[in-house]
C-alpha positions in Angstrom: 317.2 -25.9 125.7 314.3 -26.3 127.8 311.0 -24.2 126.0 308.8 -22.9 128.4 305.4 -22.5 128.2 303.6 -19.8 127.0 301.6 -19.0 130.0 304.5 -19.7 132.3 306.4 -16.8 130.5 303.5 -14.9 130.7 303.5 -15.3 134.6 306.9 -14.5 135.1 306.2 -11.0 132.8 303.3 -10.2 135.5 305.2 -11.1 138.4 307.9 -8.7 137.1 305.3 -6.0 136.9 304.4 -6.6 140.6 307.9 -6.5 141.6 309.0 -3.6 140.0 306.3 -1.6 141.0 306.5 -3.1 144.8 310.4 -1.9 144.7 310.4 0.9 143.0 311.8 3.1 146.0 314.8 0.9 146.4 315.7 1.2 142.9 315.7 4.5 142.7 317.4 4.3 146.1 320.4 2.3 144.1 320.0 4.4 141.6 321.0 7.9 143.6 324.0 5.9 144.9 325.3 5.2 140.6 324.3 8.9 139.8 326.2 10.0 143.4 329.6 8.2 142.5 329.4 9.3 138.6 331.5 12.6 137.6 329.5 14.9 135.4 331.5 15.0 132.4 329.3 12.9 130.4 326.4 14.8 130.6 324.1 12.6 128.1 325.1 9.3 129.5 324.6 10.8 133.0 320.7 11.6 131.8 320.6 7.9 130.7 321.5 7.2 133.8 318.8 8.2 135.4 315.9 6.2 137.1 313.1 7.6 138.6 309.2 7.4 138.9 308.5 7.7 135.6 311.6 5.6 134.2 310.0 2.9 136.4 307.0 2.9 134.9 308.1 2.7 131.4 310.7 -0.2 132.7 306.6 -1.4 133.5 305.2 -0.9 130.4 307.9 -2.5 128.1 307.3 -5.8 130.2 303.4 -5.5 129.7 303.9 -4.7 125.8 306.1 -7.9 125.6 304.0 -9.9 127.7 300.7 -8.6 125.7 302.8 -10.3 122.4 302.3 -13.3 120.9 304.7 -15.9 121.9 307.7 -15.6 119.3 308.4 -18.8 119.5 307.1 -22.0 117.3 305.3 -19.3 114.6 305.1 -21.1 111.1 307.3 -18.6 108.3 307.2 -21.1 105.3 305.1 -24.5 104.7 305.5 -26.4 101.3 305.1 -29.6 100.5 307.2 -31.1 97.3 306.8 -33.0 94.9 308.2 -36.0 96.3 305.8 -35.8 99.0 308.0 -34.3 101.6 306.4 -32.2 104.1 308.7 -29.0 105.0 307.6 -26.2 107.6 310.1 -23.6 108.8 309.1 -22.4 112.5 310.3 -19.8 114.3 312.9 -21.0 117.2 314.8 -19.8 120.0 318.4 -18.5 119.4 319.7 -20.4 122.4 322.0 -17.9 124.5 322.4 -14.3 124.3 325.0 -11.8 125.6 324.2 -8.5 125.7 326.8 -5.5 126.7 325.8 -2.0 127.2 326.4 1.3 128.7 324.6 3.5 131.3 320.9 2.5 130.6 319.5 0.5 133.5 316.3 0.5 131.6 318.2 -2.0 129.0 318.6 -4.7 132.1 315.2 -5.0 131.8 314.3 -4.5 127.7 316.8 -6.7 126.9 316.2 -9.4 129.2 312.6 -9.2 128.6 312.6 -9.6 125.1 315.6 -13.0 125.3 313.2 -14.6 127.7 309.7 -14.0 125.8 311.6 -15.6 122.9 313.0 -18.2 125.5 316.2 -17.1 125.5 318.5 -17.3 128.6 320.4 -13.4 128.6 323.5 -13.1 129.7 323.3 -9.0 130.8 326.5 -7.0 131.1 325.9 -3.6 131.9 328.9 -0.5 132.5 330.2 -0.2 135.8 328.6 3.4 136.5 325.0 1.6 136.9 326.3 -1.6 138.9 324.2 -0.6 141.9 321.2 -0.3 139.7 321.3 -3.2 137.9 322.2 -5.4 140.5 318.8 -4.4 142.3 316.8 -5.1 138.8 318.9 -8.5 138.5 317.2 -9.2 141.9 313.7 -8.3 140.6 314.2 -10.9 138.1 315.2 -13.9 139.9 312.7 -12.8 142.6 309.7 -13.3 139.4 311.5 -16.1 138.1 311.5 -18.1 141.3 307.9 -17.7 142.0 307.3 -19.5 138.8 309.2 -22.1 140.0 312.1 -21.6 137.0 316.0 -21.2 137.4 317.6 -18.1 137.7 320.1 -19.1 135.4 317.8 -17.8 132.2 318.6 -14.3 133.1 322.0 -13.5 134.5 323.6 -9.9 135.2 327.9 -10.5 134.3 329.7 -8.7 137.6 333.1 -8.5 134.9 335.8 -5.8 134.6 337.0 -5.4 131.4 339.7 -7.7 131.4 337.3 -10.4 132.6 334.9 -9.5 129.9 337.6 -10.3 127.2 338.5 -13.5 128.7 334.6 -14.6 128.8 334.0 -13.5 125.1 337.0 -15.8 124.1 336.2 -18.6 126.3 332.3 -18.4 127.4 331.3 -20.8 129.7 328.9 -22.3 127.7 328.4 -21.3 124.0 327.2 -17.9 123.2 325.0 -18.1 120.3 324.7 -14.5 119.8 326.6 -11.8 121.1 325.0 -7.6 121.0 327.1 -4.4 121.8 325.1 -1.8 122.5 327.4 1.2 122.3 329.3 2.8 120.5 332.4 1.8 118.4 335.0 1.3 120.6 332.8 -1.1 122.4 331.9 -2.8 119.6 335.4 -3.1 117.7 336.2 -4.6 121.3 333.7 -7.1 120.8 334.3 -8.0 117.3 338.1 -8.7 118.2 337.7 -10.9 121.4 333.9 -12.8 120.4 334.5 -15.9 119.0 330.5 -16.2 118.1 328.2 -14.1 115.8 327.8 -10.5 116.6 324.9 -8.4 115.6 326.5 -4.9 114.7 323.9 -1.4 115.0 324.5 1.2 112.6 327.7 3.8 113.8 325.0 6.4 115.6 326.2 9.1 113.9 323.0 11.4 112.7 323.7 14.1 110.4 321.1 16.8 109.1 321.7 18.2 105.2 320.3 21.3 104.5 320.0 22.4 101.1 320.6 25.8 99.3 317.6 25.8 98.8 315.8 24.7 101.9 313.4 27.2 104.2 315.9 28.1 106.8 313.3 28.9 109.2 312.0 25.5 109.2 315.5 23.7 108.6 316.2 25.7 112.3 313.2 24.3 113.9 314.4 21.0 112.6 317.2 21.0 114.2 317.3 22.5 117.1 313.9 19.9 117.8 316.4 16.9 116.9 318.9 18.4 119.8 317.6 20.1 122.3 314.6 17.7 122.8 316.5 15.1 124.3 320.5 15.4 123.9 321.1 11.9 125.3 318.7 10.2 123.1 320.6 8.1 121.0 318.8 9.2 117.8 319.5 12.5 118.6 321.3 15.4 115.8 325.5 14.8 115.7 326.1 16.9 112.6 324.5 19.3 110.4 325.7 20.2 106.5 324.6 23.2 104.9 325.1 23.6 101.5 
């Protein structure tokens, strides 16, 4: 795989930034049309959902905090030298190709893809079907920063797959897939782990339970967690269960 330079990844982050910023009305305009066609019944992935001003301008500011990073890639982790007089450094390297599936989030097409190509990764993005119109617009913005600096849109690609299609590309990618991330929950990742035929990077269930003790201040154990609910519901940290002994 080609490795870019560092200033050229750097470019294509502040081109982004322009872009985003310059179309922020149309993807909020795609947005109402994925929050239109969406049934309230999910109320927390419908808040996730959600893109406006202010989602845009934290889409913004995770590009700048990347970009503002030292470049990931070529960073010395280990030098010895042995006895025998052989030289060995271990350096930081790209993985190669990514695949990333999630739900809801359009702020994701842009974190994820963000993060694969600072660490010159080309991101294969596939997003759920209730934010197609969203993501397709922030695809857009990507190939729109990429071509400016003169690089391929193929290093950041947006999968338009049902899930049928989906299975068939984790068993038979088109090129390898070096590592493969479900975002989700656990049917999305047991669906993963049974089709993927390369290495997949598991998160934690998501299940968040609060224990409260006998012997705990009630009063504050309240506060607790009604500030882990009702803060944000859809965050993904947010309070599932609560134990009181």
């Amino acid at each position: 795989m080609k490795l870019i330079k560092s200033e050229v990844k750097n470019n294509v982050l502040k081109s982004m930034m322009n872009i985003l910023d310059r179309r922020r009305k149309e993807i909020i305009t795609a947005n109402k049309q994925d929050l239109d066609a969406f049934t309230k019944d999910d109320q927390a992935m419908y808040d996730r959902l959600i893109v406006d001003d202010k989602k845009v301008d934290g889409m913004i500011q995770s590009v700048k905090e990347v970009m503002d990073q030292e470049d990931p890639v070529g960073q010395v982790i280990e030098h010895r030298k042995l006895d025998t007089g052989l030289d060995i450094t271990n350096k930081t390297a790209p993985f190669g190709n990514i695949m990333i599936i999630y739900e809801s989030r359009p702020d994701v097409t842009i974190e994820a893809a963000v993060l694969a190509f600072k660490a010159n990764n080309k991101i294969y993005l596939k997003g759920g079907k209730e934010a197609i119109n969203s993501n397709k617009i922030l695809e857009e913005c990507w190939h729109e920063a990429l071509q400016e600096n003169d690089l391929s849109k193929d290093w950041i690609k947006l999968l338009h797959l049902d899930r049928t299609e989906t299975q068939e590309f984790l068993k038979n990618p088109p090129e390898q897939l070096d590592l493969i991330v479900p975002r989700g929950g656990e049917r999305l990742i047991a669906f993963v782990k049974e089709h993927a035929t390369g290495a997949v990077l598991v998160s934690g269930r998501g299940n968040n339970f609060l224990y409260v003790s006998k012997n705990a201040d009630f009063e504050v154990a309240k506060k607790v967690m009604l500030n882990a609910k009702i803060d944000k519901i859809s965050g993904c940290n947010a309070l599932d269960k609560v134990l009181v002994d």
